[in-house]
C-alpha positions in Angstrom: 77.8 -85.9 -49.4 81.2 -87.0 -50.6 84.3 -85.1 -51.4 84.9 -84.4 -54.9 88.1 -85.9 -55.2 86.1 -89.3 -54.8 85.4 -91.5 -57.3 82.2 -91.6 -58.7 80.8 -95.1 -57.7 78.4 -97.2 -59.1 75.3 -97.6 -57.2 73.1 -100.5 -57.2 74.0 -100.8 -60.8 73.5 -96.8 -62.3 76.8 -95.3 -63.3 75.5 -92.2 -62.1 77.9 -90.4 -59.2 75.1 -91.1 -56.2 74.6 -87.1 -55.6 73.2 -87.0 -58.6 71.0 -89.7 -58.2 69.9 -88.2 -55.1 69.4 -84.8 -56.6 67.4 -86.6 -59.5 65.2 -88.6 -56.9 64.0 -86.0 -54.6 62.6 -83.3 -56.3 60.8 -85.8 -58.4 57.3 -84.8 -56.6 55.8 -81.4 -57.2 57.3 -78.2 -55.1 60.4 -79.9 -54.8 58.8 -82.4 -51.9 61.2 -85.4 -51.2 59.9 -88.5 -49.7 62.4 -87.4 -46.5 60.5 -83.7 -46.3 57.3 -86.1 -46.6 57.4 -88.5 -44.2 59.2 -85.6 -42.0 56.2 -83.6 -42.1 53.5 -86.8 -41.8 55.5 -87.9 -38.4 55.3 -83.8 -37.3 51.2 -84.2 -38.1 50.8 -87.5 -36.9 52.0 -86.0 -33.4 49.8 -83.0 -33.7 46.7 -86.1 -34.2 47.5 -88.6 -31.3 46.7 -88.2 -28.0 47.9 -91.5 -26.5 51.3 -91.3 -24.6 52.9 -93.7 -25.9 52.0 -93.0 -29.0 53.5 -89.9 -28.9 56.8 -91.3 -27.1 57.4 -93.0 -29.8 56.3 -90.6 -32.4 59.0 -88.0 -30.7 62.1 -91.0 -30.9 60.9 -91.5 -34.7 61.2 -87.8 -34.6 64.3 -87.1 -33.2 65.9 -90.2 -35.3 65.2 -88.2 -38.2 66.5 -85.1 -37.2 69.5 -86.3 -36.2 70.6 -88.7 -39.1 68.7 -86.0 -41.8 71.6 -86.8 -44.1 72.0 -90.1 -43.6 67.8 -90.7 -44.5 68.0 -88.9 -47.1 70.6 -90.6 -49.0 69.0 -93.9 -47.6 65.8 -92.7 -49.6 67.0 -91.0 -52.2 66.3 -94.0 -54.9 62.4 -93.3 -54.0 59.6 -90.8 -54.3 56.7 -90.0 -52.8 54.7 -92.9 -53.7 57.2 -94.9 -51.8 58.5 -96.8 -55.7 61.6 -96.4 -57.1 62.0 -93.0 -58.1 63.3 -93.4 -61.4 61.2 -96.0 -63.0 64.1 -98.5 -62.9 63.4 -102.1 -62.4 63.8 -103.7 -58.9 67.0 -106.2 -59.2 66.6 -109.8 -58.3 67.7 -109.4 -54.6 64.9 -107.9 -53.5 62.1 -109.5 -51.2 64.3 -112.6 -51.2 65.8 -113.2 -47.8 69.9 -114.2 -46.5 68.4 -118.0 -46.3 68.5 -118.3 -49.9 72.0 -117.6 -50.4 72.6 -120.4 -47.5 70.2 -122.9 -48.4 71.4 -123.2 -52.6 74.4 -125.2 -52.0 71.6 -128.0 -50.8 69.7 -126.9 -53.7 72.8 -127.6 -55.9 73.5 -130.5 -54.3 70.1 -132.7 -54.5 70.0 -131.3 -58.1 73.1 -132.8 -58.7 72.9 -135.9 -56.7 69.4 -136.9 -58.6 71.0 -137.1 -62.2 67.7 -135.2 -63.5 66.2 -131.8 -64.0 65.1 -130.9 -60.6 61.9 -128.5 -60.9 59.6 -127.1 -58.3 56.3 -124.9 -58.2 55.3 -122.5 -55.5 51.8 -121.3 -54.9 50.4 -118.9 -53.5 47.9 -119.1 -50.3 46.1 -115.8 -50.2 44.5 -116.8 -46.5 42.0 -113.5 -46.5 38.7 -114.9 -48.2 37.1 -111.3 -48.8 40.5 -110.0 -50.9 40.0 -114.1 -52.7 37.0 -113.0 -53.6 37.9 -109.6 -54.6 40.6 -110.8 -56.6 38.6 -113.7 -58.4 35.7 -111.1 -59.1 38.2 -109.2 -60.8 39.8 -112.0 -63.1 36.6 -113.0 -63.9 34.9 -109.5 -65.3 35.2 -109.4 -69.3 37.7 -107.4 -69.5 39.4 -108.3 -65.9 39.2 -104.9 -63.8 41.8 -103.0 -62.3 43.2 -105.5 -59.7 43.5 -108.7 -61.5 44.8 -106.0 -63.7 47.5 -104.9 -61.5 48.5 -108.3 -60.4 49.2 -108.6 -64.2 51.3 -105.5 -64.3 53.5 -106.3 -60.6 54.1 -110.2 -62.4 55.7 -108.6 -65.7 57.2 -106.6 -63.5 58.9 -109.4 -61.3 59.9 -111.2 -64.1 62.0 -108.4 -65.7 64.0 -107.8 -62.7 67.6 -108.5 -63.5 69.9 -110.5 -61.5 72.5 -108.2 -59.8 75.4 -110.5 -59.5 77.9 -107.6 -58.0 75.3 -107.7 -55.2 75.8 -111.6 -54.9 79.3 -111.5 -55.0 79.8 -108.9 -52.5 77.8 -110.8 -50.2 79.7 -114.0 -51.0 82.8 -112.7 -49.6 81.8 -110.4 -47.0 80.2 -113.6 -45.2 82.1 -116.3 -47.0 79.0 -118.7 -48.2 80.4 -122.2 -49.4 78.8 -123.2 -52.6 78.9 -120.0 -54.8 81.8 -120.6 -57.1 81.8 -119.0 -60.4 79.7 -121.6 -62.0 76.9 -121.1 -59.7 77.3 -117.8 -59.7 76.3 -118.0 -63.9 73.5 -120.8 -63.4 72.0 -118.5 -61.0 72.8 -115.2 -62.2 74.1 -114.9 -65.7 77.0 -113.7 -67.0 78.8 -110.6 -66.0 77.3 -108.5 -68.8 74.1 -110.6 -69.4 72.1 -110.9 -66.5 69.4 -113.6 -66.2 66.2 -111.7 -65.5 63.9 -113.2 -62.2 61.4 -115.0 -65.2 61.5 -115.7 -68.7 57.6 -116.5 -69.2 54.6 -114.6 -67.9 51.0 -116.3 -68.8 48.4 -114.3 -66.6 45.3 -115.7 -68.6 41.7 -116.2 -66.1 40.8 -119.6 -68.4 44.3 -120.8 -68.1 45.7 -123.8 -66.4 48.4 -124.9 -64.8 51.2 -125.6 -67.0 55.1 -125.9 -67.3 57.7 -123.6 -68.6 58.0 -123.6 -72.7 61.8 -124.0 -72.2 62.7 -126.6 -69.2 65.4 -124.4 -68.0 63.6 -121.4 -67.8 60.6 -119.4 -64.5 57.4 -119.4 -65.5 54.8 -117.1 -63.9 51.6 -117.7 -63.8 47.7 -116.6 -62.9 44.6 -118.6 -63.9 41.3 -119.4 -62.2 40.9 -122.9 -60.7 39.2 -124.9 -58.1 40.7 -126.0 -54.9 39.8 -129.1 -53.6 40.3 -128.0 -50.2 38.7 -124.8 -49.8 35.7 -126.6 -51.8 35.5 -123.4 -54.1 37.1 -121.4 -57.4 40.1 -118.8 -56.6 43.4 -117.7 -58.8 46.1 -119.4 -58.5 49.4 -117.6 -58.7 52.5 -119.9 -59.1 55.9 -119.6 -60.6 57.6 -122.8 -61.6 60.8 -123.3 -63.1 64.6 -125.7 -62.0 64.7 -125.5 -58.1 68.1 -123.0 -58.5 66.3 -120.2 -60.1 62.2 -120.6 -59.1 63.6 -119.8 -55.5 64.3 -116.8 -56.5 60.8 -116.0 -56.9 59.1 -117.0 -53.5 59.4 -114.3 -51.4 59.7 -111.7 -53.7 56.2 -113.2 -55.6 54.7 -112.9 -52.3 55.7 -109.1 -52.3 54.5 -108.1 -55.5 50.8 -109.9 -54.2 50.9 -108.3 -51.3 51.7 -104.8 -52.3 48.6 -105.3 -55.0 46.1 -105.7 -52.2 48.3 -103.7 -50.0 48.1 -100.3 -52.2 44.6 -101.6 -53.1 43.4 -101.3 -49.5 45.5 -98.0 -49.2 43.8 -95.9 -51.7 40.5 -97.4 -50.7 41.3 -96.4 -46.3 42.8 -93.0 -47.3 40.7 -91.8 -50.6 43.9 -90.7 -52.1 46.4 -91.3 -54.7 49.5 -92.8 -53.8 52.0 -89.9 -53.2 49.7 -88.7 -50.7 49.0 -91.8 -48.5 52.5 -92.9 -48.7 54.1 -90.8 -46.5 51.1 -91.3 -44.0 51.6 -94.3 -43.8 55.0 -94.6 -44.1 54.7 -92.4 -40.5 52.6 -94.5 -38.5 54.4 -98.0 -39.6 57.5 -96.1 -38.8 55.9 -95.3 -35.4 54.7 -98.9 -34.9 58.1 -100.0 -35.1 59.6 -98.1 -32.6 56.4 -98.9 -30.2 57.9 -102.4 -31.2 61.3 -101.8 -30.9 60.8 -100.5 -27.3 59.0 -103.4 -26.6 61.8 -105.9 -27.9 64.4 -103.6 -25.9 62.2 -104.9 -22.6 61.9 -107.8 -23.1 65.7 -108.8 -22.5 65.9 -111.1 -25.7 68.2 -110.3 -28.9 66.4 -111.0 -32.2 66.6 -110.6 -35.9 64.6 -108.7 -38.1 62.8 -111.0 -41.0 61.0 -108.5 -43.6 60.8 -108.3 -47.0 58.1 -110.3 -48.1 54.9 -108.4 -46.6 55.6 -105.5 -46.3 55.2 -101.4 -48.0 58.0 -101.7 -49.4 61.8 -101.1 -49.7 61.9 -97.6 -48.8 60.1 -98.4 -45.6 62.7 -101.4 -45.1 65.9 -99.7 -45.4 64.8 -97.2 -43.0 63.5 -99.7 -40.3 66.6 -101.4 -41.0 68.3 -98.1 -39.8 66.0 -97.5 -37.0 66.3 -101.3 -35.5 69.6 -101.2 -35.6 70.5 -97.7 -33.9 67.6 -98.3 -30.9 67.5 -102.3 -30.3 70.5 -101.7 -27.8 70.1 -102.8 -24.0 70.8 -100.5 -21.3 74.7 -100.4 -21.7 74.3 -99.7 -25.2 75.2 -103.3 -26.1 73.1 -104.0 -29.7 71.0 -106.6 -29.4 70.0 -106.9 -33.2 71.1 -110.0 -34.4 70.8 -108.9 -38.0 68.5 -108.8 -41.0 67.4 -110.7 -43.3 67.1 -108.2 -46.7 70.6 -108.5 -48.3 69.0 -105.4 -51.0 68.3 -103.7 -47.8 71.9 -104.0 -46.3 73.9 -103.6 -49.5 71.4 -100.2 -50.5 72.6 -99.2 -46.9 76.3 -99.7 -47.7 76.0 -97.8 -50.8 74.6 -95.0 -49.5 77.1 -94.6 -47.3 75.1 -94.7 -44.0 77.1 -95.0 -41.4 77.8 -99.4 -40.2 76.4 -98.3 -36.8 72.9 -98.4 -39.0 73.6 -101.2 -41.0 72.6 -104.5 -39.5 74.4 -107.8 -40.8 73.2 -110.2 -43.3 71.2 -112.8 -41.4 68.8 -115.6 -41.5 68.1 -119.4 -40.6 66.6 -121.6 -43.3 63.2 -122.4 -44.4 60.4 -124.7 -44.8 61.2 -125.3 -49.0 64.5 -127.4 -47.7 62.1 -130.3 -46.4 59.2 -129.5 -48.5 60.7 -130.3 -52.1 62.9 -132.8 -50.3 60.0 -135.1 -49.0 59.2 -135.3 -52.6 62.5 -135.9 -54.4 63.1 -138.3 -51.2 58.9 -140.1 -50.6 60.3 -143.5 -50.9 63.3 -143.2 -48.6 60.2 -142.0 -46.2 57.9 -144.6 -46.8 61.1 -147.1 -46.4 61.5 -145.6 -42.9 58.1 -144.8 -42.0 59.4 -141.4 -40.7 60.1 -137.8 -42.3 64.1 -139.0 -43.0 64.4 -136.4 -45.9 64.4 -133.7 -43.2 67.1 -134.9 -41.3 68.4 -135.4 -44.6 67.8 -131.8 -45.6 69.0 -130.4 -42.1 72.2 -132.4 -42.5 73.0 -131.6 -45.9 72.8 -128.3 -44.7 75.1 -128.6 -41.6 77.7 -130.4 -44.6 77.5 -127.9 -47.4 76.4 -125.1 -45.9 77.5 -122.1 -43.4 78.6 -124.7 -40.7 80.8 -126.8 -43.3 79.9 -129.6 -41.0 82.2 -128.0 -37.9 80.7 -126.6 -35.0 83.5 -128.1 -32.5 84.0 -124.1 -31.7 80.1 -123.5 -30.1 80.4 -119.8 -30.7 80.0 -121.9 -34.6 76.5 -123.1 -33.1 74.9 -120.4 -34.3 75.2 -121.1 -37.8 73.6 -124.8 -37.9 69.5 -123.7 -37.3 66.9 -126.2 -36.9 63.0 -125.8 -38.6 61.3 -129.1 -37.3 57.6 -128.1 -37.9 57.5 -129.2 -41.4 55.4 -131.8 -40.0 54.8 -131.0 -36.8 57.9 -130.9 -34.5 57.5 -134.0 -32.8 57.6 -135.9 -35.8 61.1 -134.7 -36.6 62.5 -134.9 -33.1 61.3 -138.5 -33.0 63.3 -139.1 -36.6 66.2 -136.8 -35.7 66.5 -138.2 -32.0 67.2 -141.5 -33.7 70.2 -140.5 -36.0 73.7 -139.9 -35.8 76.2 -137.6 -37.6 77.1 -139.3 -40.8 80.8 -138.0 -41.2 83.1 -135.0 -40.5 84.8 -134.1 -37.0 81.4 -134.7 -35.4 81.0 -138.2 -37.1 78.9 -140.6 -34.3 77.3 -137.9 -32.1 73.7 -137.5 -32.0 72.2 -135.3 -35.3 70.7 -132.9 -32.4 74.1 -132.5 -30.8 75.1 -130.1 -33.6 72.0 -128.0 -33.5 73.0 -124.1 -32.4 68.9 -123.4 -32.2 65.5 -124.2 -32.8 63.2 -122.4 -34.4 59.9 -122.4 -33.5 57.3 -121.3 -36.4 53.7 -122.4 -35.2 51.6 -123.4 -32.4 52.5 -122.1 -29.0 55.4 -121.3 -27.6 54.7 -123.4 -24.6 54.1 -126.4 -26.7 57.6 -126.1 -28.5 59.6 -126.0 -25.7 58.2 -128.1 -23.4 58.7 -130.5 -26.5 62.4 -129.1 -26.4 62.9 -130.4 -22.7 61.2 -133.8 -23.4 63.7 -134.6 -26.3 66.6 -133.2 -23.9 67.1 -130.4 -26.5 70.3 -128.8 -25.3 70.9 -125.5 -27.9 68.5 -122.7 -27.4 65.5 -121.5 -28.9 64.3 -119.2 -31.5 60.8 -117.7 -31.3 59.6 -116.5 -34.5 55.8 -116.4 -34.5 55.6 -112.7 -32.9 52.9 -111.1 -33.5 52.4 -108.9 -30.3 54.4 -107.4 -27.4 53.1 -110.0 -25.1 54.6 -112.8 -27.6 57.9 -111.6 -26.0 57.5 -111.6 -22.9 55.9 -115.7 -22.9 59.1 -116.5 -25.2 61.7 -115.0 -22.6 59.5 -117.1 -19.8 59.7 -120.0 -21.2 63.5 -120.1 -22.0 63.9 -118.5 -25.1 66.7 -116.3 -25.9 66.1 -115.2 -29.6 63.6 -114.3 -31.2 62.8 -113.1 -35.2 60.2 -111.1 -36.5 59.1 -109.0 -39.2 55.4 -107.6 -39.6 55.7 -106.9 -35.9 58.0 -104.2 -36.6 55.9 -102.1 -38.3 53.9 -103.6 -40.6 51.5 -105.4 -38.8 48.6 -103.1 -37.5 47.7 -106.0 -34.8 51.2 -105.4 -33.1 49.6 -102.4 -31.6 45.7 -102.2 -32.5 43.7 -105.5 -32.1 41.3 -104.7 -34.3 43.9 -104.0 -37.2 43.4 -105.1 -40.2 46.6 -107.6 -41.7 47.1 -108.9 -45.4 47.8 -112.8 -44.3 49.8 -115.5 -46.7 52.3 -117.7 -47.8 53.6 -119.2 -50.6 54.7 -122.6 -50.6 56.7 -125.8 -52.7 53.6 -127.5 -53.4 54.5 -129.4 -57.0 58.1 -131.0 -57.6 59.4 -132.8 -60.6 62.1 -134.6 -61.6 63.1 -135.0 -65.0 60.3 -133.4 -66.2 57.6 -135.9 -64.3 55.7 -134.9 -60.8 56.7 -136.6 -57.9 54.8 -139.7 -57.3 54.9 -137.9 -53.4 53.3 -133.9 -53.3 55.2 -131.6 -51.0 52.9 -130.7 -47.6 53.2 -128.6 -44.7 51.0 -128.7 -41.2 53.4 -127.1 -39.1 52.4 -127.7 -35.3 49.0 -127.3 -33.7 47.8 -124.8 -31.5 46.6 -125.8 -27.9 43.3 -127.6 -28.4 43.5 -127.1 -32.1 45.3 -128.9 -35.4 48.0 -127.7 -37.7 47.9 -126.2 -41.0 47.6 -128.6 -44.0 49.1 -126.7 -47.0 48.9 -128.7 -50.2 48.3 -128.3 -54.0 44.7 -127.5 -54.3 44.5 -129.0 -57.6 45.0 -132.1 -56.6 42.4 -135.1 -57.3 40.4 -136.3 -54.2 41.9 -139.4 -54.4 45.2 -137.9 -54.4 44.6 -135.5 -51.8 43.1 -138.2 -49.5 45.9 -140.4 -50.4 48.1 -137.8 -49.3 46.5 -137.0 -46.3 46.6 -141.0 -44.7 50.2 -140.8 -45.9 50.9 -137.6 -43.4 48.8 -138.8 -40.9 51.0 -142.1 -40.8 54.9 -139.8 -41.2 53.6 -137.4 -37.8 53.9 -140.3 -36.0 57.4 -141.4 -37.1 57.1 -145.1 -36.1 60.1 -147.0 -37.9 59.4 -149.8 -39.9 63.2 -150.8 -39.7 65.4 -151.7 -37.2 67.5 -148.4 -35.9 70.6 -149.3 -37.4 69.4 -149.7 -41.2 67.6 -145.9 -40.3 70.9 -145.2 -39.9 72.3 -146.9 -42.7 69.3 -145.4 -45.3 70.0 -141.8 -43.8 73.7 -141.8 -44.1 74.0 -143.5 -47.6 71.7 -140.8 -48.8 73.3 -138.3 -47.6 76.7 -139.4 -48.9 75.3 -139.8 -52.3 74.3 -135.9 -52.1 77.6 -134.7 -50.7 79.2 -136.8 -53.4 77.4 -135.1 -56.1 78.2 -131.8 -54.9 81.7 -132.2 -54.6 81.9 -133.9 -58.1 80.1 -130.6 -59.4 82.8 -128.4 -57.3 85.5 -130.6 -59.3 84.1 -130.1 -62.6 83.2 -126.3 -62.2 86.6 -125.6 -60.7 
């Protein structure tokens, strides 16, 4: 696959020359059977099955895809066997599971660490929303000793924690999209030196009896899974949490989500097919593929361009790189114009790169930012809330974004726009258009217009996606709009209806097994901020997220199920009160409170710049 007066590059960190890597890789299975020839012949048999038209429309455009970029697949794959796991037993690096808007959002990160003087720390929790695999999984942990899946869950967490940081991988991406905030410094705190990676976790304390606690050494990730009740679901379940300082427990979010979601998701596997996993594999790995171009036509129809957001429930990297492929060769309008606004696996993109596939099948790096910004900063920031009687932090949190971030506070150029997102939901949407509606620009060459001026899009992340936009019009909204609760074709076609002209998704393509049968079966969760503390003491204020109702119904409330039911109630009346973001101070000491805060972060992060540089 290269000429032999090439060098022999490193890939993904293996000094091996990749031919021989790929050699190595697939004719790991018995008879010489790649995962390619698999999943080759499981499309082929899955054809012979279906009867359904489009079905097999879509089974033929996965099958001529394959055909014609045979050598391009198979070096895309060639790091996996059958079974769909690295092929070679090597551990996962860091990057995987975790998604572009984790590169964008740590120059925030650095800055509120900086700008509180103390140890910023932060615990994200799991939300397993399926009670049957809760109870499954609690059944297990329970059994003396635990059985195989509390078992497993113990085997995919030592696992995670050993991945090493692959800091090449970060500084590629660093310069090939020029992300502010990663000088060399950062680079170590998050990474580790050159030749002594930091690993994803330092402690692992699986342990049924055990409780919550906090890492041994404050500056290292502790994993964790214990049995414990939660308050709000009035019942026992395990708790799986990783807490450690905010710049390196954010690491582990999406890529702890992964690791519990491919437990149940291999569990459920074995269990559907009655077979080991290097014969299922490529089965599935057939009909998701399938899905995704069901989806992908779909998208194409529905006029709007969108991004694909995987990587944190899903089967798996194999299946990810070649989706990744797939999306970006057939989401193309009728003039052959791509309409793929990107991806959001770097690992995914980078693997791509240096497998030399083709950049016609490699989608860009990209991503908005997420629910943790305003989460951990209601917490570090309750009082300046309280003060206010509004959610200020996430103006605060947006801002500091627009400042430090992608947009370096300078969208004057609107084809900019694009880089300054907006995630208002924390709360419920119209909380934070009320508080951001109010506020101007603190500084920069946008200093005095309103905060929702320099807003290139808004996401939308729960309840309908009527609701959000008529909400949209009413606070004169003038960037567009990003849909990116799709679940189903239809999703599409309401979003384009109702103005929207982006849209992001991630289960749909593939995954899910409700994007094309309603009576699929999905593995639902989330894992959220839902502990912060600062210099080694919990926030006096617990992070929460509702997100927006649906018609007729109420939001979310995500919390710490350990809380006390004092605290929880507290908590609760305290929400209640931010949703409906009536100032307790005049407008112009809003102001005042908003931009002195923000300066005080920018400050820090530009003394930190000084002092690593």
């Amino acid at each position: 696959f290269r000429s032999q007066d090439q060098d022999q590059d490193q890939v993904c960190g293996s000094s091996l020359p990749f031919f021989d890597i790929w050699v190595s890789a697939s004719w790991r299975s018995l008879g010489g059977m790649s995962l390619f020839d698999s999943l080759v012949a499981a499309v082929k048999d899955l054809k012979l099955k279906e009867t359904e038209s489009s079905v097999l429309d879509a089974a033929s455009e996965v099958q001529d895809f394959l055909a014609t970029h045979a050598a391009q697949v198979r070096r895309a794959l060639a790091h996996f066997g059958v079974d769909g796991r690295l092929a070679d037993g090597r551990a996962l690096p860091a990057s995987a599971y975790n998604d572009f808007y984790k590169w964008t959002m740590l120059p925030v990160i650095r800055a509120v660490e900086q700008g509180t003087g103390e140890r910023v720390q932060c615990t994200f929790s799991a939300n397993v929303r399926d009670a049957a695999l809760n109870a499954d999984l609690l059944a297990s942990a329970r059994q003396e000793p635990p059985s195989a899946l509390f078992e497993s869950l113990r085997a995919g967490l030592t696992e995670l924690a050993s991945r090493p940081f692959d800091r090449e991988v970060f500084e590629r991406l660093r310069a090939d999209c020029n992300l502010p905030g990663w000088d060399d410094s950062t680079m170590t705190d998050v990474c580790g030196a050159g030749g002594a990676p930091r690993t994803l976790a330092q402690e692992v304390d699986v342990d049924a009896k055990g409780i919550r606690r906090m890492p041994t050494n404050p500056e290292d990730v502790l994993l964790q899974a214990f049995v414990g009740h939660d308050i709000k679901l009035g019942q026992d379940r395990v708790y799986i949490e990783a807490t450690g300082p905010w710049h390196r427990v954010t690491w582990l979010e999406t890529s702890l989500m992964q690791v519990i979601y491919e437990n149940f998701f291999r569990s459920r596997m074995r269990q559907k097919y009655g077979c080991e996993d290097s014969i299922w594999y490529p089965k599935w790995f057939a009909a998701a593929l399938v899905r995704c171009a069901r989806s992908t036509c779909a998208a194409r129809s529905s006029g709007l361009r969108g991004a694909l957001f995987t990587g944190r429930r899903t089967g798996g990297l194999a299946f990810m790189m070649l989706q990744n492929m797939f999306i970006q060769q057939k989401f193309r309008d009728s003039s052959g114009q791509s309409l793929c606004l990107g991806t959001s696996s770097v690992t995914a993109h980078y693997w791509l790169r240096d497998a030399e596939v083709p950049a016609d099948l490699v989608p860009a790096p990209a991503g908005t930012h997420a629910h943790e910004l305003s989460m951990v900063l209601s917490a570090v920031l309750g009082e300046k809330d309280d003060q206010a009687g509004m959610p200020l932090s996430q103006a605060i949190g947006h801002t500091l974004y627009f400042l430090l971030s992608r947009p370096q506070g300078d969208v004057q150029d609107r084809s900019r726009s694009a880089l300054m997102p907006m995630l208002p939901d924390t709360l419920g949407t119209v909380a934070f258009m009320k508080t951001a509606s109010s506020l101007k620009v603190p500084s920069g060459p946008h200093k005095g217009q309103p905060l929702l001026s320099i807003i290139g899009a808004a996401r939308q992340d729960s309840g309908s996606l009527k609701g959000f936009s008529e909400l949209m019009q009413q606070f004169s909204f003038g960037g567009g709009m990003m849909a990116s609760e799709i679940e189903v074709p239809q999703n599409l076609l309401d979003a384009k209806a109702c103005g929207y002209t982006t849209f992001g998704a991630g289960g749909y393509f593939g995954d899910s097994e409700k994007a094309w049968d309603s009576e699929g079966s999905n593995i639902s969760m989330a894992i959220k901020v839902l502990c912060v503390y600062i210099g080694g003491n919990r926030t006096a204020v617990d992070p929460v997220k509702t997100g927006d109702p649906n018609i007729g119904g109420e939001g979310k409330f995500e919390a710490d199920g350990l809380l006390s039911a004092a605290r929880l109630s507290a908590l609760k009346e305290r929400v209640k009160a931010l949703q409906q973001a009536e100032a307790k101070l005049p407008a112009d000491e809003v102001q005042a409170l908003y931009q002195s805060t923000v300066e005080k972060f920018v400050a820090g992060s530009r003394k930190r710049s000084l002092e690593a540089s």
